[in-house]
FIPA-40005 format. One record per residue (C-alpha): residue number from 1; chain; x, y, z. Coordinates in nm, 4 decimals. Example, Ala and Ser with C-alpha at 12.3 -4.5 7.8 and 13.67 -1.06 7.14 Angstrom:
2
<r 1; A; <1.2300; -0.4500; 0.7800>>
<r 2; A; <1.3670; -0.1060; 0.7140>>
! end
This chain:
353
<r 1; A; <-2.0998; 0.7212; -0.4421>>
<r 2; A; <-2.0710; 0.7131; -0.8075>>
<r 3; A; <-1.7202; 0.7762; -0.8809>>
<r 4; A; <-1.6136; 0.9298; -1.2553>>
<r 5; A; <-1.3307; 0.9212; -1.1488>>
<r 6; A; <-1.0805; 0.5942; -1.1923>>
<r 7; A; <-1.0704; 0.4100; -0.9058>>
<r 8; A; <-0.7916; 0.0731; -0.7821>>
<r 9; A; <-0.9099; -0.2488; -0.9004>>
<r 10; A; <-1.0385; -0.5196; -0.6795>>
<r 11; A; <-0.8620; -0.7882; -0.9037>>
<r 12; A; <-0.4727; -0.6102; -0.8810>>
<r 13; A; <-0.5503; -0.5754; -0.4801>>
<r 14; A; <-0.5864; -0.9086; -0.4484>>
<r 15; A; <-0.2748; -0.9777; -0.6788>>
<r 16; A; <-0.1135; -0.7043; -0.3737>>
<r 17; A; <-0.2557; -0.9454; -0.1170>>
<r 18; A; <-0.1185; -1.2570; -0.2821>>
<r 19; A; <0.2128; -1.1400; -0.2273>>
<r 20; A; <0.2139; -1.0447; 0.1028>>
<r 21; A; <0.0719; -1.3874; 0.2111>>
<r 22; A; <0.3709; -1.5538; 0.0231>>
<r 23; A; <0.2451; -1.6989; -0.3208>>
<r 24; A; <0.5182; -1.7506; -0.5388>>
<r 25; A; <0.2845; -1.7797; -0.8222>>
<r 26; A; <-0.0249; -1.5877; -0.9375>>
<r 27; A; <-0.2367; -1.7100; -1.2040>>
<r 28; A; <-0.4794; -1.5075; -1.3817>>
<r 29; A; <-0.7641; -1.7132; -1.5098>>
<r 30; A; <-0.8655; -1.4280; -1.8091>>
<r 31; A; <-0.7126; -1.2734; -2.1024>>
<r 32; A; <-0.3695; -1.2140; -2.1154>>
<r 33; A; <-0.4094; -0.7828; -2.1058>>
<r 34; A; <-0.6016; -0.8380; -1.7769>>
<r 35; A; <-0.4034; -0.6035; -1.5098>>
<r 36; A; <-0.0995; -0.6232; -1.7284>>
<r 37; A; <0.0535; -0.3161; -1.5683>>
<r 38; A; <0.0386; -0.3814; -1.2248>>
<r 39; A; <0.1422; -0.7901; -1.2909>>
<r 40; A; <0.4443; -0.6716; -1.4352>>
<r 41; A; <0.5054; -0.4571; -1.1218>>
<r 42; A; <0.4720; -0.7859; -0.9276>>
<r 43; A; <0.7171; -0.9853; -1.0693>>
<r 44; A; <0.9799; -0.7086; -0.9774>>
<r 45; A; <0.8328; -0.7736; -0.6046>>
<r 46; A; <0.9018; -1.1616; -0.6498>>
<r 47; A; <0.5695; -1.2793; -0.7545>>
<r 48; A; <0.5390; -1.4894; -1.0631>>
<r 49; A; <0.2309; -1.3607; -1.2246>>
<r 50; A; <0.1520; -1.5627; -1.5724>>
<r 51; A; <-0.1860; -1.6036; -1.7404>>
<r 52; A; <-0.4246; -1.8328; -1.8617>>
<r 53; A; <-0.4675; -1.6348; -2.1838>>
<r 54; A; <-0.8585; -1.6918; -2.2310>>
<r 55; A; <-0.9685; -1.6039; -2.5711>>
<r 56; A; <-1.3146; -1.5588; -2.7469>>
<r 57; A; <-1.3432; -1.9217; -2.8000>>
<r 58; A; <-1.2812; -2.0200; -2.4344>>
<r 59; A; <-1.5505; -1.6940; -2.3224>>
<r 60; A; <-1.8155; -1.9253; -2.4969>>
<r 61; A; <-1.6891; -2.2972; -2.4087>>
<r 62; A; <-1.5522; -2.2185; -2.0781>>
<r 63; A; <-1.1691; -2.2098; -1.9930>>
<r 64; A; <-1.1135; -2.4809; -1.7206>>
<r 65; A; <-0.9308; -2.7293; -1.8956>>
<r 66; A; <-0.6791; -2.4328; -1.9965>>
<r 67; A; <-0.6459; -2.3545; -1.6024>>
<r 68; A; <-0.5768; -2.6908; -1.5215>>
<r 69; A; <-0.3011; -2.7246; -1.8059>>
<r 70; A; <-0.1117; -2.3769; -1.6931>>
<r 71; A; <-0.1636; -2.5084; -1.2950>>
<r 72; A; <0.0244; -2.8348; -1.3815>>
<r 73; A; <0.3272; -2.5993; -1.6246>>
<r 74; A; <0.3746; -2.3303; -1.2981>>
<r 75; A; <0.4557; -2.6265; -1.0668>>
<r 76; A; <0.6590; -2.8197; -1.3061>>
<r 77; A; <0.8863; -2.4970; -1.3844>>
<r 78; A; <0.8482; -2.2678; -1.0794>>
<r 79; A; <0.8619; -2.5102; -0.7960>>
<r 80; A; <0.6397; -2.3025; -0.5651>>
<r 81; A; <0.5785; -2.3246; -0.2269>>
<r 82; A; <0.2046; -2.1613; -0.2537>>
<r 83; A; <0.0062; -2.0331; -0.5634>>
<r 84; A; <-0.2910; -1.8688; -0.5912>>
<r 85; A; <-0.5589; -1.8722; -0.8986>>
<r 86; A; <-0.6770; -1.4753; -0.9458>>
<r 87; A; <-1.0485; -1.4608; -1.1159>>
<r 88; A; <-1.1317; -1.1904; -1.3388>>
<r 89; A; <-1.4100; -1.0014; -1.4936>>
<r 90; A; <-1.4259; -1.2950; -1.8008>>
<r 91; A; <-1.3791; -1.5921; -1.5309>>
<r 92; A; <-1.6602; -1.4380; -1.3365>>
<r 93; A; <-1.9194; -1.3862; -1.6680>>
<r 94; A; <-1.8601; -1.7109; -1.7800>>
<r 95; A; <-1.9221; -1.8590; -1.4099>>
<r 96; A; <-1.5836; -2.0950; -1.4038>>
<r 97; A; <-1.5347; -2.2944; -1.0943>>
<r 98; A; <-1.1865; -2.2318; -1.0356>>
<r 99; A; <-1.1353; -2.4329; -0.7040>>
<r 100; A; <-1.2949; -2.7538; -0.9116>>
<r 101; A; <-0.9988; -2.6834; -1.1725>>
<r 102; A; <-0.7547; -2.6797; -0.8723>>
<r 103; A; <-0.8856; -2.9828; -0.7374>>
<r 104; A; <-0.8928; -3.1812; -1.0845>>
<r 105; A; <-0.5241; -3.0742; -1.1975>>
<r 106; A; <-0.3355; -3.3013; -0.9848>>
<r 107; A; <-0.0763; -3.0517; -0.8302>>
<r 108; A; <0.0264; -3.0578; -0.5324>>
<r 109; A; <0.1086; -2.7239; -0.4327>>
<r 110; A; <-0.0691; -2.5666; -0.1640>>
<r 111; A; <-0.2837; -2.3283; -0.4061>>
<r 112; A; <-0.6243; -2.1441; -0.3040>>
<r 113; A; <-0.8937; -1.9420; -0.5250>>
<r 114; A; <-0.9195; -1.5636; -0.5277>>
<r 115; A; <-1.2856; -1.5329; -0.6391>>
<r 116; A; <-1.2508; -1.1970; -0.7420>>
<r 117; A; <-1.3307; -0.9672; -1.0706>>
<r 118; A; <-1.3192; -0.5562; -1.1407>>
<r 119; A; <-1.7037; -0.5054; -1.0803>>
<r 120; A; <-1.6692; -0.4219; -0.7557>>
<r 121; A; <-1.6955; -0.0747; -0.5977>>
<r 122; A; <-1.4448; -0.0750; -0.3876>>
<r 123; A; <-1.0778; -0.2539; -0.3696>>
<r 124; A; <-1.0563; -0.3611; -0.0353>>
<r 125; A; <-1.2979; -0.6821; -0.1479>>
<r 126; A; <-1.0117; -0.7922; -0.3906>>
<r 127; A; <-0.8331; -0.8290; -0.0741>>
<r 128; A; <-1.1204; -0.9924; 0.1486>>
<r 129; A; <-1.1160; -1.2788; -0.1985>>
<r 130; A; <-0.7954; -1.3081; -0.0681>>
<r 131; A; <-0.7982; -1.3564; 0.2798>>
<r 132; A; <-1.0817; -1.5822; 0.2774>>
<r 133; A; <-0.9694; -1.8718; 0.1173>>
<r 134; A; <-0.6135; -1.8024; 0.2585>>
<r 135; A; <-0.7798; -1.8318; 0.6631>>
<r 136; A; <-0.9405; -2.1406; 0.5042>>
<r 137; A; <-0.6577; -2.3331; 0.4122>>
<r 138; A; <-0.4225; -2.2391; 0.7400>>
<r 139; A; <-0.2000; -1.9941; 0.5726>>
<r 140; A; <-0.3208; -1.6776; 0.8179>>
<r 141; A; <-0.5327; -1.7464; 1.1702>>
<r 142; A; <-0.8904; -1.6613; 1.1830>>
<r 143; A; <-0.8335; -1.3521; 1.4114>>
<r 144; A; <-0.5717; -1.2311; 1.1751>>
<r 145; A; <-0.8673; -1.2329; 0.9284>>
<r 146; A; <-1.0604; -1.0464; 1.1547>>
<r 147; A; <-0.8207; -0.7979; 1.2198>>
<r 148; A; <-0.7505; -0.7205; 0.8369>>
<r 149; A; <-1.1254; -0.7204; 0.7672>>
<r 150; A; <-1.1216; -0.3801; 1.0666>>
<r 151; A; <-0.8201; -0.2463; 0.9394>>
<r 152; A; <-0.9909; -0.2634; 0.5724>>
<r 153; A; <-1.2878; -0.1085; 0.6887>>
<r 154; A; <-1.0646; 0.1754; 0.8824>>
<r 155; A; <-0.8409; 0.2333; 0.5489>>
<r 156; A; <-1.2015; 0.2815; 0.3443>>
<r 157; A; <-1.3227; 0.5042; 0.6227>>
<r 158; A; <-1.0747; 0.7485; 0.5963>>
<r 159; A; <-1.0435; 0.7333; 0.2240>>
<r 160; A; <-1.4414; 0.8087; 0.1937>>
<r 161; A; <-1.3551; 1.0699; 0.4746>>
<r 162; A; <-1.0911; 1.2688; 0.3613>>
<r 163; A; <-0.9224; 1.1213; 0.0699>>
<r 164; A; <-0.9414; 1.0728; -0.2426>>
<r 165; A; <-1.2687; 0.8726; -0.2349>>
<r 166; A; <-1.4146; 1.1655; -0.0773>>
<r 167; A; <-1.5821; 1.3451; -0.3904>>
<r 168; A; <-1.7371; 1.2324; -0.7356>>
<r 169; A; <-1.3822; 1.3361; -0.9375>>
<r 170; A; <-1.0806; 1.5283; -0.7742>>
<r 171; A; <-0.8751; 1.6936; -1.0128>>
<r 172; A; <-0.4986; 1.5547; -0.9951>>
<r 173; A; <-0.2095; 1.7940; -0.8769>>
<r 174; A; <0.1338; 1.7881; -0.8527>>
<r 175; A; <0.1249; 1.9506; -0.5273>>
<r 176; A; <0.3685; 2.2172; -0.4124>>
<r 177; A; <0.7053; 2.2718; -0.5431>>
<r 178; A; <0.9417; 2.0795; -0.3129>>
<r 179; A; <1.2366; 2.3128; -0.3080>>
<r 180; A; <0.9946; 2.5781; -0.1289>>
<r 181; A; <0.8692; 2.3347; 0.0833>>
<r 182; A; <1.2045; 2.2037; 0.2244>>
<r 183; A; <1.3335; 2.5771; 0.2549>>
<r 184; A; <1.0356; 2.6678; 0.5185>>
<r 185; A; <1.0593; 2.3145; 0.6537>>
<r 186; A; <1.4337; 2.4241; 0.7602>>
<r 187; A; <1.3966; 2.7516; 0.8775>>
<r 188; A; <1.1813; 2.5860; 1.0957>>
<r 189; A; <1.3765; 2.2905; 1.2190>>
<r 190; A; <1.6802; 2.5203; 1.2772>>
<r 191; A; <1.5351; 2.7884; 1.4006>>
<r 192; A; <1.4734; 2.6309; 1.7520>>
<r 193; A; <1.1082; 2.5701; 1.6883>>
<r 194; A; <0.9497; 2.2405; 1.8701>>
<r 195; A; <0.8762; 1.9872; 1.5474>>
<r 196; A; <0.7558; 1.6369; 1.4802>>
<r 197; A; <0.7908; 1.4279; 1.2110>>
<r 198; A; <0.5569; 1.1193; 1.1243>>
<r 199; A; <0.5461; 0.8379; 0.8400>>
<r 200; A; <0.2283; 0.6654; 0.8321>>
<r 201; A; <0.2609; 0.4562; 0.4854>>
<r 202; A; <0.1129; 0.1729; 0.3594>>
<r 203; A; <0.3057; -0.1283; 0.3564>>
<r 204; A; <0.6398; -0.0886; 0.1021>>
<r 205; A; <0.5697; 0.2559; -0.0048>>
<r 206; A; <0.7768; 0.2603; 0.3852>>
<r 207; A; <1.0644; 0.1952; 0.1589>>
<r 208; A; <1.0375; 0.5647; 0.0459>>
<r 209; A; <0.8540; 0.7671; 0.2624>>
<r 210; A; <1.0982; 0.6579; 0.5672>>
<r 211; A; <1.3645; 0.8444; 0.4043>>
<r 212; A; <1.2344; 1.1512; 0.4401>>
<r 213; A; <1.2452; 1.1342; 0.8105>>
<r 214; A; <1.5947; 1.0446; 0.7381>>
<r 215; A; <1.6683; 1.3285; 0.4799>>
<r 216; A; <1.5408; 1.6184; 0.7958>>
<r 217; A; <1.7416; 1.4534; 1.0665>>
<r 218; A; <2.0732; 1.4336; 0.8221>>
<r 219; A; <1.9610; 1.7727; 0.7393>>
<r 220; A; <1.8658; 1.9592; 1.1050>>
<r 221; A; <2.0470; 1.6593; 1.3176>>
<r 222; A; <2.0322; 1.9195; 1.6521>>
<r 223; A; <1.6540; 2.0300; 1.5720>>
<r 224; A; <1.4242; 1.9654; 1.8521>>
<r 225; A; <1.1762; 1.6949; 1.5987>>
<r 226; A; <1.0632; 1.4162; 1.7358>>
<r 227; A; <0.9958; 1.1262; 1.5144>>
<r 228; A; <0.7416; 0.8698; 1.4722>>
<r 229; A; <0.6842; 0.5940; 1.2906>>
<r 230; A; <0.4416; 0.3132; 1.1842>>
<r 231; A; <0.6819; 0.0346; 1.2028>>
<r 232; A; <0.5626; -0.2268; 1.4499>>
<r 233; A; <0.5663; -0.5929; 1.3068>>
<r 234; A; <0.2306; -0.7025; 1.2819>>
<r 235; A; <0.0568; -0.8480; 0.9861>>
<r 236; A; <0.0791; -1.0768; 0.6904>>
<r 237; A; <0.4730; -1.2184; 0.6143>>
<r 238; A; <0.6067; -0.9580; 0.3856>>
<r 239; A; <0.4389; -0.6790; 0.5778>>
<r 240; A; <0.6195; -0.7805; 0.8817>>
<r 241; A; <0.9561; -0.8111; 0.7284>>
<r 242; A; <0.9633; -0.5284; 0.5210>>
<r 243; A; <0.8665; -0.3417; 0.9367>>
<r 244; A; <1.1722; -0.4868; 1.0043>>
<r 245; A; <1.3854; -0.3813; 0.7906>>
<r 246; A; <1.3217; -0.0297; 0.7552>>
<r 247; A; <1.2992; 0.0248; 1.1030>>
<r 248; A; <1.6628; -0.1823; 1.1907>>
<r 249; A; <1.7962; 0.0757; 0.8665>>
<r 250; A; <1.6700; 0.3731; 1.0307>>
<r 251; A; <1.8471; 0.2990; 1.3564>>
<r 252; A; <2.1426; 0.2077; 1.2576>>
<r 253; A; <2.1217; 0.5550; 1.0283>>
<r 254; A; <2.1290; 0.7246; 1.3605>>
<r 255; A; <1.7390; 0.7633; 1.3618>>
<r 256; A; <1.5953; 0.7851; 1.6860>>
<r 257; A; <1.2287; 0.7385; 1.6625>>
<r 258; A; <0.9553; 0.5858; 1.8377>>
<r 259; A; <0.6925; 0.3029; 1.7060>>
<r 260; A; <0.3389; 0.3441; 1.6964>>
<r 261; A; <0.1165; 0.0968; 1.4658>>
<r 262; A; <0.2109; -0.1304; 1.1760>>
<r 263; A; <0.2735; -0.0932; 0.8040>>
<r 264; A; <-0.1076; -0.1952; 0.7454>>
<r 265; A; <-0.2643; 0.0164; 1.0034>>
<r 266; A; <-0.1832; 0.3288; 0.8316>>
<r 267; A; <-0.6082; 0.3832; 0.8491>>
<r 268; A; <-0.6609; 0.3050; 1.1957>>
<r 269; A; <-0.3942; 0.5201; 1.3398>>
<r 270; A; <-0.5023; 0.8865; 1.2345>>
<r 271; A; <-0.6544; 0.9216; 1.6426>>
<r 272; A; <-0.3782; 0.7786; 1.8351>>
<r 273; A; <-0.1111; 0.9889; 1.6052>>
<r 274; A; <-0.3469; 1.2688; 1.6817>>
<r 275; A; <-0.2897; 1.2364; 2.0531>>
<r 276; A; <0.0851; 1.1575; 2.0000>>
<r 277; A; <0.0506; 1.5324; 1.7807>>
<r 278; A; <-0.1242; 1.7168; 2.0809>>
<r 279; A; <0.0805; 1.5602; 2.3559>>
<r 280; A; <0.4044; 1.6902; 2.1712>>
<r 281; A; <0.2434; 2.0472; 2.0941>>
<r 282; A; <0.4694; 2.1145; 1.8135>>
<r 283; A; <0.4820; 2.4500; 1.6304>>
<r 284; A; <0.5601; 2.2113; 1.3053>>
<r 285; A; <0.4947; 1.9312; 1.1615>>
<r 286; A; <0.5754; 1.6793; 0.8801>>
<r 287; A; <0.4049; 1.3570; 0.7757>>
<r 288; A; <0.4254; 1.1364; 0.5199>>
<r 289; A; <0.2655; 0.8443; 0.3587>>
<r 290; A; <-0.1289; 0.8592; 0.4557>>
<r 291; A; <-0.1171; 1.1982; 0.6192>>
<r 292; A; <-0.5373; 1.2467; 0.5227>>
<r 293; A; <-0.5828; 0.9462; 0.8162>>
<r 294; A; <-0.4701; 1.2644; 1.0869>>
<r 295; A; <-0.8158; 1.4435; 1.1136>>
<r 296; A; <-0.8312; 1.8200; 1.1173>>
<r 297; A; <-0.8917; 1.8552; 1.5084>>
<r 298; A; <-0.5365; 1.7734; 1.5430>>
<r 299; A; <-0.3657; 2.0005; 1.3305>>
<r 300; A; <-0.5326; 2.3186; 1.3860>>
<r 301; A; <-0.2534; 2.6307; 1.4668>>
<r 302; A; <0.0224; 2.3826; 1.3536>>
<r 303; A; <0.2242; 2.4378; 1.0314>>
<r 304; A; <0.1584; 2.0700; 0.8090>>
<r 305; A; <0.4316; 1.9450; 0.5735>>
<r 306; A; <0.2049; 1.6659; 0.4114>>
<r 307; A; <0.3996; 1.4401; 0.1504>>
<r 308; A; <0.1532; 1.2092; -0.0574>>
<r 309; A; <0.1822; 0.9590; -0.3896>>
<r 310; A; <-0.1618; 1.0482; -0.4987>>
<r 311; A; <-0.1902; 1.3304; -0.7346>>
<r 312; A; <-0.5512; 1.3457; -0.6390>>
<r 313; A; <-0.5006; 1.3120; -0.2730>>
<r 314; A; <-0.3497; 1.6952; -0.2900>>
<r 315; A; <-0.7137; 1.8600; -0.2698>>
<r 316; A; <-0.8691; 1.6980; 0.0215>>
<r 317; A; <-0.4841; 1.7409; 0.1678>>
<r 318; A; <-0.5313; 2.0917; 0.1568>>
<r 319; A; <-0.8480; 2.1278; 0.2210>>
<r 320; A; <-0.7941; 1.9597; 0.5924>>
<r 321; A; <-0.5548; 2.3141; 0.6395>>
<r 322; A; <-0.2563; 2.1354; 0.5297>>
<r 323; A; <-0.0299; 2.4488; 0.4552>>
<r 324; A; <0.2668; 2.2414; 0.2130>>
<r 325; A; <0.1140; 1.9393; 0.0125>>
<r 326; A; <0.3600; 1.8065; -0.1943>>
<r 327; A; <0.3693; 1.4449; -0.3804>>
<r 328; A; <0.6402; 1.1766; -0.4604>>
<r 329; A; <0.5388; 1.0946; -0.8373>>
<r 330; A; <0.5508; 0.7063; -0.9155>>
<r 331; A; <0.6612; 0.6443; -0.6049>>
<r 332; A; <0.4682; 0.3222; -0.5531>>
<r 333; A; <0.6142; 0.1458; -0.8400>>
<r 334; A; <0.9618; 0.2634; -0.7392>>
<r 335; A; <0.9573; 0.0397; -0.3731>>
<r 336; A; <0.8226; -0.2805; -0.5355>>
<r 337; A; <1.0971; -0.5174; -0.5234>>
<r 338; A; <1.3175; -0.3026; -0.3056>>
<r 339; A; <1.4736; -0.4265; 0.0064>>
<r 340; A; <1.6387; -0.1146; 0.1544>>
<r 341; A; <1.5401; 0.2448; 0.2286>>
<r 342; A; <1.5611; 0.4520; -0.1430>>
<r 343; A; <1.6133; 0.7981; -0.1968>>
<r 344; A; <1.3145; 1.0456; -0.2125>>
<r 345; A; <1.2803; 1.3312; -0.4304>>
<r 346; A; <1.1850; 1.5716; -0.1163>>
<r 347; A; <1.4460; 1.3648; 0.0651>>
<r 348; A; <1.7194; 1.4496; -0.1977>>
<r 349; A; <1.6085; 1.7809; -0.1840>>
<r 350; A; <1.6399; 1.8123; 0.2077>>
<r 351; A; <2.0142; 1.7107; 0.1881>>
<r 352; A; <2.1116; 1.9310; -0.0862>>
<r 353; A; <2.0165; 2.2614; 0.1668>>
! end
């Protein structure tokens, strides 16, 4: 499909990837504006992202010598135990050999090349640039490859499917207004009907999402929910811990909830939470995170509380007969770098009734 729409880049998802496989140092071999947004993010999440800065000179002579010079400067100051060299649209044009300029600088940090730039259609291949060389050197198995190349293909699936990949251009909403929302969500919960609750997030937007699970137990604590969560440690390093330590937060929050997938296997769970939905039969329901993964067949005659970050997932939300769409602005930028459960606007909302 030709989107008109924008769409993620394939350069920041390998950036994303970088990160989770433990770089402590990103290079970008292109100008210094390339991604800027999304590198600053990053270094609130730990990463050092820095630049090689290429300028109009260096996009007609070539910009090796450059790499090699800011290679040698990140290990002398940062003292990393991996880096990683991230290509971009200009590295790519002007056909630079970044593994050669690894190889020539003399470092010896464990580094690998992300052959990657913006020209692709879809994100996920930022993230197979990443994996590739990363399998390569040691730093993930070969079946863990093969498991992130399904669980890629899953997570596109259900974007093309039902989210916001779905059409040419979605308009972008706001949703529904919360504080109406969380009113009918309580009557519910306290009005003895059967309910269950499910996050299904994507890796640290968990941070967030978990604590509205949190927010309707503190709120309905003797409501017959049942909770579920995507928590199970599987995955790259930082996926895994960050499973860790939401769930061990939850439970010792007085959350009693049971496991079903990891934090990157929020696209290849929409069936099994689907039988998980039917075997419960509630009369409501509330998920968060990736709640488009859940196909309709599951959620016909229920009442769906969906809670999104995607302005533009709200349409498709709604129309898979999701009654209360609702979406945590910026919420994304707000769990980089966190290390414990935050407060969500839904969530504060929840406790205040």
């Amino acid at each position: 499909m030709h989107y008109i729409q924008p769409r993620p880049s394939s350069i920041v998802a390998a950036l994303y990837t970088a990160r989770d496989l433990g770089v402590d140092v990103a290079i970008l071999h292109g100008p210094s504006g390339c991604s800027f947004k999304h590198a600053r993010l990053l270094e609130e999440d730990g990463l050092r992202v820095i630049t090689t800065s290429l300028s109009e000179n260096e996009f007609i002579f070539g910009g090796q010598k450059i790499l090699e010079d800011v290679l040698r400067y990140a290990e002398e100051t940062f003292s990393p135990r991996r880096m990683a060299v991230v290509g971009t649209c200009v590295s790519m044009i002007i056909g630079e050999d970044m593994q050669a300029a690894i190889d020539s600088s003399g470092i010896s940090t464990p580094t690998i090349a992300m052959d990657i730039h913006a020209g692709f259609s879809e994100n996920i291949d930022g993230v197979i640039a990443a994996l590739e060389p990363a399998a390569k050197t040691g730093w993930i198995t070969d079946d863990e490859l093969s498991r992130q190349r399904h669980l890629l293909t899953k997570a596109n699936e259900v974007e093309r499917l039902r989210g916001a990949a779905s059409k040419r251009y979605i308009e972008p909403s706001r949703g529904d207004l919360k504080h109406i929302a969380a009113a009918r969500l309580l009557d519910l919960a306290r009005s003895g009907k059967r309910g269950m609750a499910v996050m299904n997030a994507k890796k640290e937007t968990a941070y967030m999402f978990m604590d509205e699970l949190l927010a309707l137990h503190e709120a309905a604590p003797d409501a017959d929910i049942t909770y579920l969560a995507n928590l199970d440690e599987r995955g790259l390093p930082k996926v895994r811990g960050d499973a860790e330590r939401i769930l061990s937060e939850s439970r010792e929050r007085g959350l009693d909830l049971s496991i079903l997938g990891a934090l990157d296997e929020y696209g290849a769970l929409g069936d099994e939470i689907g039988r998980a939905i039917i075997r419960r039969r509630p009369d409501f329901l509330l998920i968060v995170g990736v709640p488009h993964a859940v196909p309709a067949e599951y959620t016909e005659g229920i009442c769906v509380f969906s809670i999104t970050n995607g302005p533009r997932q709200v349409a498709p939300l709604r129309e898979l007969g999701h009654q209360y769409v609702m979406v945590e602005i910026d919420l994304h930028p707000k769990t980089l770098g966190v290390r414990s459960i935050i407060e969500a606007e839904f969530g504060a909302i929840l406790r205040s009734m």
